[in-house]
C-alpha positions as CSV (number, residue, x, y, z in Angstrom):
1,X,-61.7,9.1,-63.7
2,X,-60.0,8.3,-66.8
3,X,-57.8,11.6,-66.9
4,X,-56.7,10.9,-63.6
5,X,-55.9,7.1,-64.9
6,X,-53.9,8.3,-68.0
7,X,-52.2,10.8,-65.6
8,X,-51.3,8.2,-62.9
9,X,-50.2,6.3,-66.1
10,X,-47.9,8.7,-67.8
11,X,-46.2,9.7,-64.4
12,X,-45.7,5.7,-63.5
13,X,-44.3,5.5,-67.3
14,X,-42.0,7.9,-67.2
15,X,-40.9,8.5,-63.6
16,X,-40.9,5.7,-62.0
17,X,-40.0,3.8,-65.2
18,X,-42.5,1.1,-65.1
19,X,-43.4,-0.8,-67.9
20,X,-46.3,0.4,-70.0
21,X,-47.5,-3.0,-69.4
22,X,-48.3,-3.0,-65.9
23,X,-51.0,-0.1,-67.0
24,X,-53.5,-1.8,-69.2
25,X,-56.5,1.0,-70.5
26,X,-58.7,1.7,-68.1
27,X,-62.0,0.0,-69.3
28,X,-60.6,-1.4,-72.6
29,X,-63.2,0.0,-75.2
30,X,-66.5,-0.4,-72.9
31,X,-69.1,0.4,-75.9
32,X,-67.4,-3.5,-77.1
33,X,-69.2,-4.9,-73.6
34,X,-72.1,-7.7,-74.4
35,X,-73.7,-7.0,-70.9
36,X,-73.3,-4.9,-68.0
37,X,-71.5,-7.9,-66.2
38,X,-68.6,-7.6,-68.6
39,X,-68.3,-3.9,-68.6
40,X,-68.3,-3.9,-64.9
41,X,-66.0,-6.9,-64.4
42,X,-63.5,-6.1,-66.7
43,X,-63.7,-2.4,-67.0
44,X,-64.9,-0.9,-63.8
45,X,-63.5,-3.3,-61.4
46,X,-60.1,-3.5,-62.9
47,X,-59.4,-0.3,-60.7
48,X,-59.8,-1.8,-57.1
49,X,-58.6,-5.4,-58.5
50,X,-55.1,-5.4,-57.0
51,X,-56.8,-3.4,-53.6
52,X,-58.7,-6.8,-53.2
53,X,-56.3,-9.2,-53.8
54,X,-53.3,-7.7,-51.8
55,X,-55.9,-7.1,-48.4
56,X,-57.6,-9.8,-48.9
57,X,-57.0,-12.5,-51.7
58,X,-53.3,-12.7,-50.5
59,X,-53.6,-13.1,-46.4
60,X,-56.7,-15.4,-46.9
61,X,-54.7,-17.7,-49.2
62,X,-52.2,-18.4,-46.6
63,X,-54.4,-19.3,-44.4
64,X,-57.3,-21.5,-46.5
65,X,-55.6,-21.7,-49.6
66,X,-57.7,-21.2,-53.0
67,X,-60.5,-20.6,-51.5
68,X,-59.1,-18.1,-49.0
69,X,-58.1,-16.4,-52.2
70,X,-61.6,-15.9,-53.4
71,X,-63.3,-15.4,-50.6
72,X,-60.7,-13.1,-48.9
73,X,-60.9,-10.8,-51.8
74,X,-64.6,-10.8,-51.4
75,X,-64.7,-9.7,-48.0
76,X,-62.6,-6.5,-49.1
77,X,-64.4,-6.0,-52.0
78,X,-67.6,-5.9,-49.4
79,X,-66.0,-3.7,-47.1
80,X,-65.0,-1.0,-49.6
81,X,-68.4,-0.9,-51.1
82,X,-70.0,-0.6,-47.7
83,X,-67.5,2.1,-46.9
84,X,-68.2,3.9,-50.2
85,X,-71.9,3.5,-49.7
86,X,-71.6,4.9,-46.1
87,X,-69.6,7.6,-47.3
88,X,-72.2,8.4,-49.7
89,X,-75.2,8.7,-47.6
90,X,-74.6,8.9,-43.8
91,X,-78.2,6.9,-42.7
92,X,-77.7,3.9,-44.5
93,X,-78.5,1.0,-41.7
């Protein structure tokens, strides 16, 4: 995952001339992580963050506000782990 990362990085970089900024490390040194709620929040998670927040933080906020926010990114958070888990094994109820 993180040579595919480092790739999408280099060709964002350099083609499409972003700023290295927008592409923060991956998991930002995960042996540095205190628990396994910090690795997976700011490490793991920093992958699918924008996913969640543009289908769901974003349309939830116009509707409810703040707490659209949170809970609209949530719900798509949810959905992509049932999806995944789905994917994964096929007679999951």
């Amino acid at each position: 995952m993180q040579l595919v990362y480092d790739i999408s990085t280099l060709i964002g970089v350099v083609v499409f001339r972003q700023d290295h900024a927008q592409w923060p490390p991956a998991f930002d040194n995960p042996w540095k992580a205190n628990s396994l709620r910090d690795f997976w929040g700011r490490g793991w998670h920093r992958f699918f963050r924008r996913t969640f927040v543009v289908l769901g933080g974003r349309p939830f906020t116009i509707a409810f506000g703040r707490v659209g926010y949170v809970l609209g990114s949530f719900l798509v958070s949810g959905i992509v782990h049932n999806v995944v888990v789905v994917m994964l094994d096929q007679n999951v109820e």
